[in-house]
C-alpha positions, 0 to 999 in steps of 0.5 A: 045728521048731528055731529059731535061739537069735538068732531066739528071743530076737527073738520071746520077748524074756522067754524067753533063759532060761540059768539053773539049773532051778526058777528064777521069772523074773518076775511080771506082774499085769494089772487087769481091763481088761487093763492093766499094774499090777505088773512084777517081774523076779527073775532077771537072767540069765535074761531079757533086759531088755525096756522098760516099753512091752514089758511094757504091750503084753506085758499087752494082748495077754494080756489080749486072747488070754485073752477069747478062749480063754475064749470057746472052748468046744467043749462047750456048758456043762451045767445047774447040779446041784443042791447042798446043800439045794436050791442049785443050784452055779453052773457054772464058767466057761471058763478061758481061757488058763492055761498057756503053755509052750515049752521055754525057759520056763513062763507060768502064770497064775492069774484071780482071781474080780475078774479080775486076772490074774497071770502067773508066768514059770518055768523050764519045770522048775519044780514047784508052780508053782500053790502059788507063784502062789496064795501070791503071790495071798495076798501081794497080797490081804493087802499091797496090797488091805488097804492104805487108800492103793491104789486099785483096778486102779492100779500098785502102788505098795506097798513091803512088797508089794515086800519079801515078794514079793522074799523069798519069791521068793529062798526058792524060787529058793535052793532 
């Protein structure tokens, strides 16, 4: 089914994505209680502005899609095996939601073992995008959680964050 590009942009309001192939558009972190800490968009052209309140409730609903589908297993989950000497490895916990994608754009997101989500918003093209989401973990882990002035799941509010996010960011859109 076709949509008109005009009613596309009223359902995807991030999603009017005109611009070059291999391009990141935004980064989205939620806390663990599905609330907003960090918005940045990289591109301007390539999504249409959207308020902070968009962005809040954009965080919510994710939040609250990605308990359910974390919870829909069709398969009941099987015994830990045993590992190396004699441990057993615990199993790995359903996913939930980790890819969305539409033919304008990709969401990938990546939960971290605190439950912190962070949500990628690419070119639908885009390749690695895995690699990309977990160097922007590897930013946020030695950045923003190594800094003594943040408080756990508060906004981030954290300048050198800010600085590799935007150079790494323009390295991969540049290329």
């Amino acid at each position: 089914m076709q949509v008109p590009s005009d009613q596309r942009k009223r359902m995807f309001p991030i999603a009017n994505l005109t611009m070059s192939p291999r391009t990141v558009f935004a980064v989205i972190i939620i806390n663990k209680a599905g609330g907003l800490v960090y918005n940045k968009t990289f591109h301007d052209g390539g999504l249409n502005k959207i308020s902070t309140n968009d962005y809040l409730v954009l965080a919510g609903t994710f939040h609250g899609v990605h308990a359910i589908t974390s919870r829909l297993n069709p398969i009941k989950p099987v015994a830990p095996a045993p590992g190396a000497n004699g441990i057993s490895n615990r199993a790995e916990p359903s996913s939930g939601l980790e890819v969305l994608e539409t033919e304008n754009f990709r969401l990938q997101c990546f939960n971290t073992l605190t439950g912190t989500k962070f949500l990628l918003f690419t070119d639908s093209t885009q390749a690695n995008v895995d690699v990309t989401i977990r160097r922007i973990y590897d930013l946020y882990s030695d950045y923003v959680m190594k800094n003594p002035f943040y408080s756990l799941e508060m906004p981030i509010r954290c300048e050198i964050f800010d600085r590799k996010l935007l150079s790494y960011i323009r390295e991969i859109n540049n290329r």
